[in-house]
C-alpha positions as CSV (number, residue, x, y, z in Angstrom):
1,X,-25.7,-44.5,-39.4
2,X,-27.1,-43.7,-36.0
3,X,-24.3,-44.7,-34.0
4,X,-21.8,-42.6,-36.3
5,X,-24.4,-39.2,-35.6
6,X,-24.1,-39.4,-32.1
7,X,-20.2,-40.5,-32.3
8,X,-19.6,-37.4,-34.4
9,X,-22.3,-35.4,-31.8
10,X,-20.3,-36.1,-29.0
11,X,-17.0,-35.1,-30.6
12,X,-18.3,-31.8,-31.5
13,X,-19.7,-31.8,-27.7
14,X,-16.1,-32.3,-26.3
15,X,-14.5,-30.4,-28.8
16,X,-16.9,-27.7,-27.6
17,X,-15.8,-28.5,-23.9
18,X,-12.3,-28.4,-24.7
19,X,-12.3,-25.0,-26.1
20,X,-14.4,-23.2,-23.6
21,X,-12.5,-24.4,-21.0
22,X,-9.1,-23.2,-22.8
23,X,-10.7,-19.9,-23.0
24,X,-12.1,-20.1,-18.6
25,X,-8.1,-21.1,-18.6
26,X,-7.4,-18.2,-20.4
27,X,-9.8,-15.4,-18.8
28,X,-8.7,-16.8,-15.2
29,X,-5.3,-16.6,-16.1
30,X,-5.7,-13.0,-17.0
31,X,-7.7,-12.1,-14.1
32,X,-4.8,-13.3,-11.7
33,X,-1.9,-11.5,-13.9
34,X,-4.5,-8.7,-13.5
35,X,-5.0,-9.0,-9.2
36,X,-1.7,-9.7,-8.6
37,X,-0.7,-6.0,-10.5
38,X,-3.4,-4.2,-8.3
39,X,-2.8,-5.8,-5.2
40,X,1.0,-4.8,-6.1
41,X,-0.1,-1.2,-6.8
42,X,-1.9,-1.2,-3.9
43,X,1.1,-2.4,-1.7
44,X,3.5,0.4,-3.4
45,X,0.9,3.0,-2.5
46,X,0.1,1.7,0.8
47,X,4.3,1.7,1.5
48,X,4.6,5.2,0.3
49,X,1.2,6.7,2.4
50,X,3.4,5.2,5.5
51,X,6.7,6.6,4.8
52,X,4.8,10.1,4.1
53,X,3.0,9.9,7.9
54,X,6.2,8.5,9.3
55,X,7.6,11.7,8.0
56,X,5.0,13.7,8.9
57,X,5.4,12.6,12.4
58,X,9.1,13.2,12.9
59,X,8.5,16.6,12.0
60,X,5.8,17.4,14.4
61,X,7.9,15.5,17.2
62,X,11.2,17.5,16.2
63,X,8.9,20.5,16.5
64,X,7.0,19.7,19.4
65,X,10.4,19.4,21.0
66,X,12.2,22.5,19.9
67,X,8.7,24.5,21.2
68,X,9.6,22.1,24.4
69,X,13.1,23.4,24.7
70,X,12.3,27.1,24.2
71,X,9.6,27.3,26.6
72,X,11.8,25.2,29.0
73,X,14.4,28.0,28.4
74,X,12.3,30.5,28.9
75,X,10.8,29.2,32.1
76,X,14.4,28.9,33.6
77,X,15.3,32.6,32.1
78,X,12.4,34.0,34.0
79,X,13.2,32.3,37.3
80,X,17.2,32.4,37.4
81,X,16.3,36.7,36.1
82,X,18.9,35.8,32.8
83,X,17.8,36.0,29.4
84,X,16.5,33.0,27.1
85,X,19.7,33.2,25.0
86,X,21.8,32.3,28.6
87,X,19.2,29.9,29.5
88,X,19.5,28.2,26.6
89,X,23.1,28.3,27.2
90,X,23.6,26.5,30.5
C-alpha cells in the first residue's frame, strides 16, 4: 500500500512538472513573439528618424549652398561694378 502512495505521489509530482513547464514553454514563447515585435518596431522607427535627418540635412546643405552662391555672386558683382543678376550670369 505504501509503495502504490508514493507511485501515485510521484506521478502527480511529474504530472505537476510536466504542466508548469508547458506553461514556462508557453510564457517564454510569448515573450519572444512579444521582443521580436518591439525590437521590430523599434527598427521601423529607428529607419524612419534617419530618413527624416537625412532629409533634414540635404535641405540645409542645398540651402547653405544657394546662400553660398548668392553671396559668391554678390562678391563678384561688387568687384567687377555689375549687378548680382549679371554676376550670377557669367
Amino acid at each position: 500500500m505504501r509503495k502504490i502512495i508514493l507511485a501515485a505521489a510521484a506521478a502527480g509530482a511529474a504530472l505537476t512538472l510536466a504542466a508548469c513547464s508547458e506553461k514556462t514553454e508557453d510564457a517564454a514563447a510569448t515573450t519572444a513573439d512579444s521582443a521580436l515585435a518591439d525590437t521590430t518596431a523599434n527598427a521601423e522607427a529607428a529607419g524612419e528618424a534617419v530618413d527624416a535627418a537625412a532629409d533634414s540635412a540635404a535641405a540645409t546643405a542645398t540651402e547653405a549652398a544657394a546662400e553660398t552662391a548668392d553671396a559668391a555672386a554678390a562678391a563678384e558683382a561688387e568687384v567687377q561694378d555689375e549687378t548680382v543678376e549679371e554676376a550670377k550670369a557669367d
